[in-house]
Legacy VTK file of the C-alpha trace (Angstrom):
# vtk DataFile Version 3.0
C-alpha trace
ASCII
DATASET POLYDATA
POINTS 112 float
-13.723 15.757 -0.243
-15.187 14.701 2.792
-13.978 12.902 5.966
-13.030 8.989 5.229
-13.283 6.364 7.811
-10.348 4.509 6.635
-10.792 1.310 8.557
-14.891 1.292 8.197
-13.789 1.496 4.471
-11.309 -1.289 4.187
-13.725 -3.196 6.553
-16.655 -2.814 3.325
-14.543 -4.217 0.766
-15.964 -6.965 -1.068
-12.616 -8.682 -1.457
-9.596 -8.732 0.733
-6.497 -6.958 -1.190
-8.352 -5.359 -3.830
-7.397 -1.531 -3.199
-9.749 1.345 -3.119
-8.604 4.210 -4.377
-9.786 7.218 -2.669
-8.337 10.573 -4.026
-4.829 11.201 -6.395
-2.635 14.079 -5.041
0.100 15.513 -6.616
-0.116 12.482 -9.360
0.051 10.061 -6.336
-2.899 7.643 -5.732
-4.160 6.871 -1.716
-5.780 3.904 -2.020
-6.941 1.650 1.130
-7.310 -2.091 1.504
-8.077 -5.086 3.938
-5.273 -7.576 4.474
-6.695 -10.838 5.480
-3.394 -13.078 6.447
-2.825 -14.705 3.117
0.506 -14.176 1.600
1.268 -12.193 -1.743
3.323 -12.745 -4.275
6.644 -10.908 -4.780
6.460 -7.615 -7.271
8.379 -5.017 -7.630
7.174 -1.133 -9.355
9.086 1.156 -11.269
8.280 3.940 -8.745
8.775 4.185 -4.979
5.243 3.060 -2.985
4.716 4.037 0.625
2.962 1.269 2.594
0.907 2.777 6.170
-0.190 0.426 8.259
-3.474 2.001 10.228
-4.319 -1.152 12.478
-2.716 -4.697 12.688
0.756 -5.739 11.262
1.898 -5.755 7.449
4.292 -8.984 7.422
6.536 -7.809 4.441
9.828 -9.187 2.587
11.745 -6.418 0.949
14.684 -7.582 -0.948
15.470 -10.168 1.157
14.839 -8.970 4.777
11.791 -9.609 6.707
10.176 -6.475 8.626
6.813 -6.378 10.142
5.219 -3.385 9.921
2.482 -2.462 12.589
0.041 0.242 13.400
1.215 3.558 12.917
4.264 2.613 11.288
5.070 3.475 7.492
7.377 1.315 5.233
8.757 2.932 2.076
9.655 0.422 -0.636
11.834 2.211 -3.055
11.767 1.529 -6.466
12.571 -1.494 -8.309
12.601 -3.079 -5.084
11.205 -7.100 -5.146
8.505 -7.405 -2.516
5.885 -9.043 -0.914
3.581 -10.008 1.476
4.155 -12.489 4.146
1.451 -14.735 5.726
0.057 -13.737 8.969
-0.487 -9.743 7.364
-4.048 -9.058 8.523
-5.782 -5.363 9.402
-5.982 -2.148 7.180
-3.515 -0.846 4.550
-3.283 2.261 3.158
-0.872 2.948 -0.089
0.734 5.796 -1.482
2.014 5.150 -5.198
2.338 6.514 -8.169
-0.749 6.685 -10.497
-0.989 5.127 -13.789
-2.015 8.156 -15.373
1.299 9.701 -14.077
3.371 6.865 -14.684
1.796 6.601 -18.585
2.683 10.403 -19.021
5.898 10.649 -17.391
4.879 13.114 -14.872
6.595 13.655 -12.129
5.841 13.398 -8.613
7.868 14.254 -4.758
8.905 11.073 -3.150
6.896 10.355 -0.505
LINES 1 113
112 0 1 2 3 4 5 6 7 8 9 10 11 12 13 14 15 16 17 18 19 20 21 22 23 24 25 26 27 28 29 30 31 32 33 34 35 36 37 38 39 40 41 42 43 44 45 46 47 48 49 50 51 52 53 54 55 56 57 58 59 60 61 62 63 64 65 66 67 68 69 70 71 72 73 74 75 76 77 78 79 80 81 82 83 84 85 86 87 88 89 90 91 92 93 94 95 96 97 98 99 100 101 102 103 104 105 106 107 108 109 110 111
């Protein structure tokens, strides 16, 4: 694989939160996206999800208790965990989290 501008490619996205993913490792998916300030509604996954925040601020609430997460900072949401994005989130996003293939199979993967 070759060197990935990650902000150039969360900039190109068609659509703001709509991931990318760009390459599965150890039955992990990276995947990149553009946060544009609108809120999210709450989820939660059956698998821990690792949330790097490469420029601006992630504006999340994670069972129950605001953070904001900014620019070089990662937030681990561990699993089964209700969260979700607050308004004012805006910049890039990468995620770490476990891919559907892997989740389907029942393969398991390191924490991140």
């Amino acid at each position: 694989m070759s060197v990935v501008d990650i902000r150039k490619t969360a900039a190109d996205l068609p659509d703001a939160w709509s991931s990318l993913p760009l390459v599965r490792v150890a039955g992990s998916d990276v995947k990149v996206l553009r946060m544009d300030g609108r809120p999210l509604a709450p989820e939660s996954h059956e698998a821990a999800e690792a949330l790097l925040v490469v420029e601006g601020t992630l504006r999340l609430l994670a069972d129950g208790v605001e953070t904001d997460v900014r620019a070089g900072e990662l937030y681990v949401v561990e699993a089964g965990v209700e969260h979700a994005v607050r308004p004012g989130s805006r910049g890039t996003l990468v995620i770490v989290e476990r891919s559907a293939d892997a989740a389907a199979t029942g393969a398991r993967t390191a924490a991140p």
